[in-house]
C-alpha positions as CSV (number, residue, x, y, z in Angstrom):
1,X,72.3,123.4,111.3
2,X,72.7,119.7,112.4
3,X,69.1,119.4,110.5
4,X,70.5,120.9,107.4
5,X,73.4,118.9,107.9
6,X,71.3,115.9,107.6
7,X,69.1,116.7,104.9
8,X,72.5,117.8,102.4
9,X,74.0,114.1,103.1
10,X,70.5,112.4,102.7
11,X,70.3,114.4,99.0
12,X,74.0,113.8,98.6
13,X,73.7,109.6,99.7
14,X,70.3,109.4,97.1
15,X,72.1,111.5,94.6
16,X,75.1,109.5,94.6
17,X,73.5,105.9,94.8
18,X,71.7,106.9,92.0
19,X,74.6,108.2,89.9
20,X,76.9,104.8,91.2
21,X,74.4,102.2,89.2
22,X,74.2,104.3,86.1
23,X,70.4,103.9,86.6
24,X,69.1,108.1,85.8
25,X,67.6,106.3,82.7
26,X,64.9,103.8,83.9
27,X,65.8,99.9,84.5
28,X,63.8,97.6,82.8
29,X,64.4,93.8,82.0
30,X,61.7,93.2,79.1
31,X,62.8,96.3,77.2
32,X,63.3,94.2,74.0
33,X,59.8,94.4,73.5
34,X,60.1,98.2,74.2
35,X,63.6,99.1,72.6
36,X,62.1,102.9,71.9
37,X,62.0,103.6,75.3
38,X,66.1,103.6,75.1
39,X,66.1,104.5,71.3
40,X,63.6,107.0,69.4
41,X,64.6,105.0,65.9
42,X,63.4,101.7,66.9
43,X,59.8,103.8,67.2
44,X,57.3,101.8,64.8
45,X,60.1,99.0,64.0
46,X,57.5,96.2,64.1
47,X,54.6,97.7,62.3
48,X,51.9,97.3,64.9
49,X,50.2,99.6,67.0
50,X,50.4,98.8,70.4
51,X,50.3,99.9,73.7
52,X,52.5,98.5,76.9
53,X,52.6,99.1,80.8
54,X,55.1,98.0,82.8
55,X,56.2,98.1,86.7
56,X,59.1,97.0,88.4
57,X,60.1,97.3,91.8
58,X,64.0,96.3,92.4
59,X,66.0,95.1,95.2
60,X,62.7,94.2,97.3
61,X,65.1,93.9,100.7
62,X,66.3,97.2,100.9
63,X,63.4,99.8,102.1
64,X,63.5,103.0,99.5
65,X,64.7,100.9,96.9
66,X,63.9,102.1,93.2
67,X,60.5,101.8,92.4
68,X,59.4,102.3,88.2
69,X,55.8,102.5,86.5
70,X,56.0,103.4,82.6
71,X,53.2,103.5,80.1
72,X,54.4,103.5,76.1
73,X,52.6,103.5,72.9
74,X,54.1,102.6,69.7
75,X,53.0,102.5,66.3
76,X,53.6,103.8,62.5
77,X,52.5,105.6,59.5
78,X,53.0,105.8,55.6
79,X,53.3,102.3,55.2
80,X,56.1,102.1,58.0
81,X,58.5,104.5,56.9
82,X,57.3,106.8,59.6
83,X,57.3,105.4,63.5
84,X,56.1,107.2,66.7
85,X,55.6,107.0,70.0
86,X,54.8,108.1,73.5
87,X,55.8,107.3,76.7
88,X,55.3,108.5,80.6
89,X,57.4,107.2,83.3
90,X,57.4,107.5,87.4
91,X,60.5,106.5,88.8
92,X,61.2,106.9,92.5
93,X,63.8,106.2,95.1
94,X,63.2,106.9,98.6
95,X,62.8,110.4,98.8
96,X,63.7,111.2,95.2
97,X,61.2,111.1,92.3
98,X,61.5,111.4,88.7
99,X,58.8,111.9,86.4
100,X,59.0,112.4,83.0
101,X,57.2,112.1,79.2
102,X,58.6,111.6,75.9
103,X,57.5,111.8,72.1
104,X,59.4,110.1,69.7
105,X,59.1,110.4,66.2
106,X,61.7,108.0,63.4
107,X,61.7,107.6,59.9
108,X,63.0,104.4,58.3
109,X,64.5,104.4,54.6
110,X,64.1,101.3,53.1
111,X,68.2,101.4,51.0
112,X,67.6,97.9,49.6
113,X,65.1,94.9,49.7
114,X,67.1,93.7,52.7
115,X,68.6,96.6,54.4
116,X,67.0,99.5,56.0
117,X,68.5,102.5,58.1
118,X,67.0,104.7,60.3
119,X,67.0,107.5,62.6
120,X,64.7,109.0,65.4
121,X,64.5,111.9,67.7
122,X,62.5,112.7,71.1
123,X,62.1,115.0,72.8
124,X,60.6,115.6,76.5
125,X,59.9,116.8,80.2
126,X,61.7,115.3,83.6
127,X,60.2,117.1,87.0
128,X,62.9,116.1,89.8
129,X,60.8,116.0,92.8
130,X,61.8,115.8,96.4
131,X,59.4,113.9,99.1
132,X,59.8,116.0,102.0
133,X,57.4,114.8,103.9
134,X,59.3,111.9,104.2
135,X,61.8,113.5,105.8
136,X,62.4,113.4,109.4
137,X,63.5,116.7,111.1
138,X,63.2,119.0,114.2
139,X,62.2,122.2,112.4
140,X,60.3,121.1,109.3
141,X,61.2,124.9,108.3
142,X,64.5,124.3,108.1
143,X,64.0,122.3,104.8
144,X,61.6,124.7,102.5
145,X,64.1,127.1,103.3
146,X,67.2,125.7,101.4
147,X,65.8,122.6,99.4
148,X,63.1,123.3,96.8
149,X,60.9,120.5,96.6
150,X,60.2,120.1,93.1
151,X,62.6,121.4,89.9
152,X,62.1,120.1,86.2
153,X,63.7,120.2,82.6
154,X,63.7,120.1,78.9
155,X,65.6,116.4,77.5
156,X,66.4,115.2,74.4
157,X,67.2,111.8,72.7
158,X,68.8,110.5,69.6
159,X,69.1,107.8,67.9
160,X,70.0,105.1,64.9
161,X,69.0,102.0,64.1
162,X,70.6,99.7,60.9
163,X,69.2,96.5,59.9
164,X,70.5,94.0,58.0
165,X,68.1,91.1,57.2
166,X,68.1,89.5,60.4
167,X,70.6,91.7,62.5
168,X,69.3,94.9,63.8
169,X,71.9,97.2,65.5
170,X,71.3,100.5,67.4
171,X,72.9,103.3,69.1
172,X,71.2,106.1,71.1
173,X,72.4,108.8,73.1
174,X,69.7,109.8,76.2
175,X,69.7,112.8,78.3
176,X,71.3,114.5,75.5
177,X,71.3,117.7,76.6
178,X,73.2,117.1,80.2
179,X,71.5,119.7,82.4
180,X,72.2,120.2,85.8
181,X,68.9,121.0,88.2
182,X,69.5,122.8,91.1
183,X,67.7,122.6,94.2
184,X,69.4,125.5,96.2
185,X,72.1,127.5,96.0
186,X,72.2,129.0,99.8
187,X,73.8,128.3,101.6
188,X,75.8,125.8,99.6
189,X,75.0,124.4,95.7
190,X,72.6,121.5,95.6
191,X,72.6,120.2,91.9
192,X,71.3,117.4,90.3
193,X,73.4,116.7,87.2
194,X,71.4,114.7,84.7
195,X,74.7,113.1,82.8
196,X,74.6,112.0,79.4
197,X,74.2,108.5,78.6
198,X,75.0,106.0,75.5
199,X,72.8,103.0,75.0
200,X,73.8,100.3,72.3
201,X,72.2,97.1,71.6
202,X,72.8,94.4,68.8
203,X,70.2,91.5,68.2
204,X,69.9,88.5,65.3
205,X,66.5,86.5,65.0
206,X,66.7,83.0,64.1
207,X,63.3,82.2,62.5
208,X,61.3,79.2,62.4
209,X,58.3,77.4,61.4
210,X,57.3,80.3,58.8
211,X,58.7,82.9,61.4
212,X,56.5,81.8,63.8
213,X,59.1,80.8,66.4
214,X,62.8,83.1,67.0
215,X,65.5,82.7,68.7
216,X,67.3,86.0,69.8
217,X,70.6,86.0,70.8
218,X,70.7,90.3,72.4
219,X,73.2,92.4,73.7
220,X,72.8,96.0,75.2
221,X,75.9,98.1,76.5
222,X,74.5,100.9,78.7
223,X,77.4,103.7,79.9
224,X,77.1,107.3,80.9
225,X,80.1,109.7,81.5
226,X,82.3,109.3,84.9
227,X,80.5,106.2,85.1
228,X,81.1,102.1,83.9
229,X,79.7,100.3,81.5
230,X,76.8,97.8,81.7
231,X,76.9,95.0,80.0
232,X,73.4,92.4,79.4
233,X,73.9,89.5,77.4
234,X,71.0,87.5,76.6
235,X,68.8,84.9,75.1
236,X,65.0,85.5,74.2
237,X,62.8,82.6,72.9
238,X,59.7,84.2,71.5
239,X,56.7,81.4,70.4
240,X,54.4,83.7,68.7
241,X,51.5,82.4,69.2
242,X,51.7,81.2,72.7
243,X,54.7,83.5,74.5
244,X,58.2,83.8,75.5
245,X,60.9,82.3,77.5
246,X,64.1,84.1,77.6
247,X,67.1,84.5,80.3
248,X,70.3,87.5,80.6
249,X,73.6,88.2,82.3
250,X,73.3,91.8,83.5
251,X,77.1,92.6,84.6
252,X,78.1,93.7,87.9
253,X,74.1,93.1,89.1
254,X,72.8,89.8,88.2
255,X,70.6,87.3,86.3
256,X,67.3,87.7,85.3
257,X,65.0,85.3,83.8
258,X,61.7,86.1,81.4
259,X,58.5,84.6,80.8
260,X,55.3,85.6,79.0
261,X,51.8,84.4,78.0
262,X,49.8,85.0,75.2
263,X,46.5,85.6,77.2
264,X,44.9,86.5,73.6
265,X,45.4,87.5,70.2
266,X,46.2,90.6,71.4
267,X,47.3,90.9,74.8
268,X,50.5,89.7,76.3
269,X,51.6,89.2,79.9
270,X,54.9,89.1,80.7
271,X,57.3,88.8,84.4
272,X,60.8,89.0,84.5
273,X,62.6,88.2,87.5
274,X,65.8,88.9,88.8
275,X,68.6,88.3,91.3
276,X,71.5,89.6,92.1
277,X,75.3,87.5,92.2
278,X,77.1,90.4,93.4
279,X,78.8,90.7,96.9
280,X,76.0,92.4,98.3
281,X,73.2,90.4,96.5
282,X,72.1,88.6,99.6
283,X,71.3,92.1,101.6
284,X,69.6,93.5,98.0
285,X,67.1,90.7,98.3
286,X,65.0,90.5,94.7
287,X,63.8,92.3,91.8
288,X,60.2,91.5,89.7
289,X,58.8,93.3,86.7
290,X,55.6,92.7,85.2
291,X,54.8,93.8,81.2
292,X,50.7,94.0,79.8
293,X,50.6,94.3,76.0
294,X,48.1,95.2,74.3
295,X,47.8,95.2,70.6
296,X,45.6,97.1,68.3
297,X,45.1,94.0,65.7
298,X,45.5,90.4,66.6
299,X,48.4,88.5,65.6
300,X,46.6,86.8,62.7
301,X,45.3,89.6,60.9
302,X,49.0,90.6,61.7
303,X,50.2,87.7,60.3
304,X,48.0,87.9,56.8
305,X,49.2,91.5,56.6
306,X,52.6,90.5,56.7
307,X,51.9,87.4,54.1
308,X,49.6,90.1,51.7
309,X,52.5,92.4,52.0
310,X,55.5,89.4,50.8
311,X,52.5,88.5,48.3
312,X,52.1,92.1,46.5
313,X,56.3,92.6,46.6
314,X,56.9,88.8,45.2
315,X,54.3,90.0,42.1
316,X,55.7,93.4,42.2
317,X,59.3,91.9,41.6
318,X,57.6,89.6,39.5
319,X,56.1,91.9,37.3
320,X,59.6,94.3,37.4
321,X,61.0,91.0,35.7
322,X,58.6,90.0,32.9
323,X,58.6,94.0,32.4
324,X,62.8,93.9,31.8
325,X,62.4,90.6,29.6
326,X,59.5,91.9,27.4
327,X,61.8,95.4,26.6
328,X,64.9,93.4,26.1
329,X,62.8,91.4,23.5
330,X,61.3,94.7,22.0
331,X,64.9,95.6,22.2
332,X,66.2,92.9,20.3
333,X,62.9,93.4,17.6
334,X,64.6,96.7,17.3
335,X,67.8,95.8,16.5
336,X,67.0,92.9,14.3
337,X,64.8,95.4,12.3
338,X,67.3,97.9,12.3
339,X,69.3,95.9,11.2
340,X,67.1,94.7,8.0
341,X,66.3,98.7,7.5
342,X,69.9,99.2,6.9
343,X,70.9,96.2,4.9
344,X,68.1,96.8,2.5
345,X,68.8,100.8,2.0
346,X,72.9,99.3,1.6
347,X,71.0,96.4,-0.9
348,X,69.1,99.4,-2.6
349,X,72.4,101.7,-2.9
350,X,74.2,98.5,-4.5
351,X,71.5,98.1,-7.1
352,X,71.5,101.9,-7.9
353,X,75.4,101.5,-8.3
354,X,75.2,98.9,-10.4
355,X,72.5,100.5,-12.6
356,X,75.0,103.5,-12.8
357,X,77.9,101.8,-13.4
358,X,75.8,100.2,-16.5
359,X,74.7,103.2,-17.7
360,X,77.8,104.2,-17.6
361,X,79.5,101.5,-19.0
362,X,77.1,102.2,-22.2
363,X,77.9,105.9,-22.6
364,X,81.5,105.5,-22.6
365,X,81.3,102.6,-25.4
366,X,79.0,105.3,-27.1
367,X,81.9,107.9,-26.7
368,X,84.7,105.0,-27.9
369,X,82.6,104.6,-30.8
370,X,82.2,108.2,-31.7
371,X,86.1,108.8,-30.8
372,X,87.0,105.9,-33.3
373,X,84.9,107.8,-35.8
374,X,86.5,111.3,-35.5
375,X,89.6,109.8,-35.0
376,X,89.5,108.1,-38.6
377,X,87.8,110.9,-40.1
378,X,90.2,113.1,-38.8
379,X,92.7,110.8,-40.3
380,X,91.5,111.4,-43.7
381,X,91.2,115.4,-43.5
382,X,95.2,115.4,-42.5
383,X,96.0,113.6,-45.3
384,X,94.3,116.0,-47.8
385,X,95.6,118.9,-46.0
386,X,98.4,120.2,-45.0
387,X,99.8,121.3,-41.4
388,X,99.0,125.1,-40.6
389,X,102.4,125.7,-39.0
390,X,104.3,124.3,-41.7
391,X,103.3,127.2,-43.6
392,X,104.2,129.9,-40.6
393,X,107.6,131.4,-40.1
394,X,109.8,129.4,-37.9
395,X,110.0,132.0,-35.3
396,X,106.2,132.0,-35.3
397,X,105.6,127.8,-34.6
398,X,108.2,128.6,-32.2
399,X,106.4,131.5,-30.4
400,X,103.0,129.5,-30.6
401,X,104.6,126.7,-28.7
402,X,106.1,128.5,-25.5
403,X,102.9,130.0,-25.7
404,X,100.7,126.6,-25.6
405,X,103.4,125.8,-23.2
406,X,103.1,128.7,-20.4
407,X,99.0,128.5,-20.6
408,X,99.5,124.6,-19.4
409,X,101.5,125.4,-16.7
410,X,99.5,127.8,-15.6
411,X,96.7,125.5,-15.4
412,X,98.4,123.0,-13.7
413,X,99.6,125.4,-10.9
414,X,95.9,126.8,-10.4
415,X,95.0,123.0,-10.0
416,X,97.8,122.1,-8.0
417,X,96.6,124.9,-5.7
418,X,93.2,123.8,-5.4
419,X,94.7,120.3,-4.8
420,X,96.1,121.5,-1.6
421,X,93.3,122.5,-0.2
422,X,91.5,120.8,2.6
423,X,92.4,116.5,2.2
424,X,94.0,117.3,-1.6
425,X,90.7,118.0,-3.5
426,X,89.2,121.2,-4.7
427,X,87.5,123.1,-2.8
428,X,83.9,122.3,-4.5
429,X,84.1,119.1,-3.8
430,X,84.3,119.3,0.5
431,X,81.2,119.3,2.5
432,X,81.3,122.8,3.8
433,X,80.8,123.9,0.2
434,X,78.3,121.3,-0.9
435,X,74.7,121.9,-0.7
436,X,73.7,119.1,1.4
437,X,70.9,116.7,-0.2
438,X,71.4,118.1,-3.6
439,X,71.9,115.5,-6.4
440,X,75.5,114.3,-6.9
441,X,77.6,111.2,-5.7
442,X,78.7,110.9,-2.3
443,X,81.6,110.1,-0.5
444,X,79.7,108.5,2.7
445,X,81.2,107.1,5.7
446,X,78.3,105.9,7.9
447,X,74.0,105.7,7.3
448,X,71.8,106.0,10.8
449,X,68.3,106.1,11.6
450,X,68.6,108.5,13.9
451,X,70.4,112.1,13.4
452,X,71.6,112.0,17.0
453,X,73.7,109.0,16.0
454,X,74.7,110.8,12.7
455,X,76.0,113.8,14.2
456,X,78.3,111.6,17.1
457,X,80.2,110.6,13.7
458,X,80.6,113.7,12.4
459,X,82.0,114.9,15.7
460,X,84.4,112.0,16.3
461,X,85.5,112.5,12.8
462,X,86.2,116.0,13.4
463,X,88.5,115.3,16.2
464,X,90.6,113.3,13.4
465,X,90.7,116.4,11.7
466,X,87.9,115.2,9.2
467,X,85.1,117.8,8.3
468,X,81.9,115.7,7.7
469,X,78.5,116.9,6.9
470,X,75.2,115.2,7.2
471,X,72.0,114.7,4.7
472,X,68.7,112.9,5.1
473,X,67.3,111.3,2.0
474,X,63.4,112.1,1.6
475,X,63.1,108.7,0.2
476,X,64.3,106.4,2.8
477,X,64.3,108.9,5.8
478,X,68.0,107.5,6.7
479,X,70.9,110.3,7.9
480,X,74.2,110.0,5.7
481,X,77.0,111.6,7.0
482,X,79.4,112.1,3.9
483,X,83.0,113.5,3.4
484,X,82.9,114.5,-0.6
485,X,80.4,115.1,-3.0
486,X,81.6,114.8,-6.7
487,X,79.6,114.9,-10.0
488,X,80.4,111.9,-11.5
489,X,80.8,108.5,-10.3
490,X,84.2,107.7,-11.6
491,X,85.7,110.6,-9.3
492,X,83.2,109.5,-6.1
493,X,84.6,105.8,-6.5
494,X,88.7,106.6,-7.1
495,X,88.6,108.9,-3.7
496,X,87.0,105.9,-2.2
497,X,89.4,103.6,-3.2
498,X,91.9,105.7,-2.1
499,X,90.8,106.2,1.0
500,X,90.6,110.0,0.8
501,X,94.7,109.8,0.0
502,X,95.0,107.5,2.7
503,X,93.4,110.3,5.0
504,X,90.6,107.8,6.6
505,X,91.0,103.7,7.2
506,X,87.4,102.9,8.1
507,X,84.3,101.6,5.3
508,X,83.3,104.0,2.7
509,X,80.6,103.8,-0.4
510,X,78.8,106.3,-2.2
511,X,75.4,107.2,-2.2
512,X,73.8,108.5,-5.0
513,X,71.1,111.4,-5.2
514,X,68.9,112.4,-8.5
């Protein structure tokens, strides 16, 4: 029992040490050029395939301190808007091991020319493994009996990614699921409870020299539940063509400092180094990380990518612009010639107006001179004759009066009720009873090329409590929408001028059809 004893607070002491840094996830001090290891949506941010190794061993004077190897690939598809990658890690303290592997898969949506959002997902295995053999104990059966030496399980991480120009910010959530593995259960509960944890990072690149050089101001904020936050502030000079200096603030651990070489066009090696300014930094003693990059395409043919790329979208937006000036040009061609269209089909109605109003001008001189004629004709019979009621009874003339008298009245009541039909005309003379197209003179209110345009008149004039009808003339091909039809011109032009009896206040003029 004093062996179990032993072997529970070992678990427990490991267990809890690990849980007290906040450190389940993996440590790393150059994962800026990694971010997908913490995030899924940063997953093909930079459009390059390539593939990274790292190692770090931390707090070099304590023996059993935490030991991490990770291998990641990252790259993307359909012209970036799809990023992936993998990633395997080994992460061991004393007797506790961790490994575990992880595909990610984000998809970035391009919202303006400057401003892109995205999202990721992965999903994958950790295998909790105890070294037992490291373990020091009178009856080595005393441990396969309550601890089982290795225990694994399904995780999932999320994450988001926004970027504005030069500001990218993220937020991820790893371990996702929270699930607890357990390593016995008699004759007590061993658990390992893999806690959620909340990663978010900020960063804004300064560019130079054609984007060649940037300066990175960076801050991460790692947290987990039951457990404080970590704060790294930071600076990363990156010199693309020859490497990187850059230095952080890690809160309640240390400093670290980071350097890297260009060794190539495509490969990159990197250290980062750090030390701790806590209480207990002195006993810690150091920690070092080193980074290999390789890239699958040097950073020139990167580089004219990235410059063919600006090329095609400065033409593209080019192109988008000459293509908006050339149809506001046809645009204006259109109205100008619409325009004409309908001032020479209003200059054509004018002349046919006039030509009627001359015609008709001449007929009614004709009829003057004809009246003049009957009248003094007439003159003459009356004079030779006598009146045909002087020779009927008075009672008679009387009789034939009232009846002259009742017929007229009559008349004028029939027309009076025809009058107050529809706007005070009869009823021949309103649209719904006209024949539309057939020859007459119209009352028109508006002429349109198109019959769509027409008919929004004639449905705004209905809500004025207006009927209006609509005719296409063969000849021309224009839409009239018209409000009265009459058979001669004289009563076409007096409802014009009178506005329909003051029913309508907008332009009218009459169109004329043979």
């Amino acid at each position: 029992m004093k062996t179990m004893r032993k072997i529970l607070a070992l678990l427990a002491f490991g267990m809890m040490a690990n849980l007290a840094t906040a450190q389940q996830i993996p440590l790393y001090s150059n994962y800026f050029f990694t971010p997908y290891i913490y995030n899924p949506a940063m997953s093909g941010s930079n459009g390059v395939t390539e593939a990274t190794f790292l190692h770090r061993r931390q707090w070099t004077g304590i023996q059993g301190s935490p030991e991490t190897s990770a291998l990641a690939v990252n790259g993307s598809l359909n012209e970036e808007k799809v990023g992936w990658s993998i990633y395997g890690f080994s992460d061991r303290t004393d007797i506790l091991s961790r490994l575990g592997i992880y595909g990610n898969y984000a998809y970035h949506v391009k919202i303006t020319d400057d401003i892109s959002l995205s999202g990721g997902i992965g999903a994958g295995y950790l295998n909790q493994n105890i070294d037992q053999s490291a373990v020091r104990a009178r009856d080595l059966g005393d441990i396969f009996s309550v601890v089982a030496p290795n225990r694994g399980a399904f995780d999932i991480n999320i994450g988001l990614k926004l970027a504005v120009q030069n500001f990218t910010l993220g937020f991820a959530a790893p371990q996702l699921l929270s699930q607890n593995v357990v390593y016995a259960t008699n004759p007590s509960d061993i658990n390992y409870n893999m806690i959620r944890h909340y990663v978010a990072t900020a960063q804004y690149d300064f560019k130079f020299a054609g984007e060649k050089q940037v300066l990175s101001p960076i801050l991460m904020v790692r947290t987990a539940e039951s457990v404080p936050a970590q704060i790294d502030a930071g600076l990363l000079y990156n010199m693309k063509e020859y490497g990187f200096l850059g230095a952080m603030f890690r809160s309640n651990y240390g400093i670290t400092i980071n350097a890297g070489v260009n060794l190539s066009e495509t490969l990159t090696l990197g250290y980062a180094y750090d030390f701790s300014t806590n209480t207990y930094g002195s006993n810690f003693g150091t920690s070092h990380e080193f980074m290999l990059t390789y890239r699958f395409g040097s950073n020139k043919d990167n580089e004219r990518m990235q410059n063919e790329l600006k090329r095609l979208k400065l033409n593209q937006r080019r192109q988008k612009d000459e293509l908006e000036e050339t149809v506001d040009e046809k645009l204006e061609e259109f109205k100008d010639s619409y325009k004409d269209d309908i001032q020479q089909a209003l200059e054509e109605e004018k002349k046919k107006m006039v030509e009627e109003l001359e015609k008709l001008r001449k007929q009614a001189e004709e009829q003057g001179n004809r009246n003049n004629n009957n009248t003094n004709q007439g003159g003459q019979q009356n004079n030779q004759s006598n009146n045909p009621n002087n020779n009927m009874p008075n009672n008679q003339a009387a009789n034939n009066n009232n009846n002259n008298d009742n017929a007229g009245s009559t008349n004028n009541m029939n027309q009076a009720a025809n009058n107050n039909a529809g706007m005070n005309y009869p009823q021949e003379n309103l649209p719904a009873n006209v024949s539309p197209g057939s020859p007459g003179y119209y009352v028109t209110a508006g002429v349109f090329g198109q019959q769509a345009n027409a008919q929004r008149l004639a449905n705004k004039l209905a809500t004025q409590n207006i009927d209006a009808r609509i005719f296409q003339d063969p000849g021309n091909s224009f839409y009239y929408v018209y409000l009265l039809k009459f058979n001669s011109y004289g009563e076409a032009d007096q409802a014009k001028a009178s506005q329909l009896n003051g029913r309508f206040n907008g332009d009218l003029w009459i169109k004329i059809l043979k």
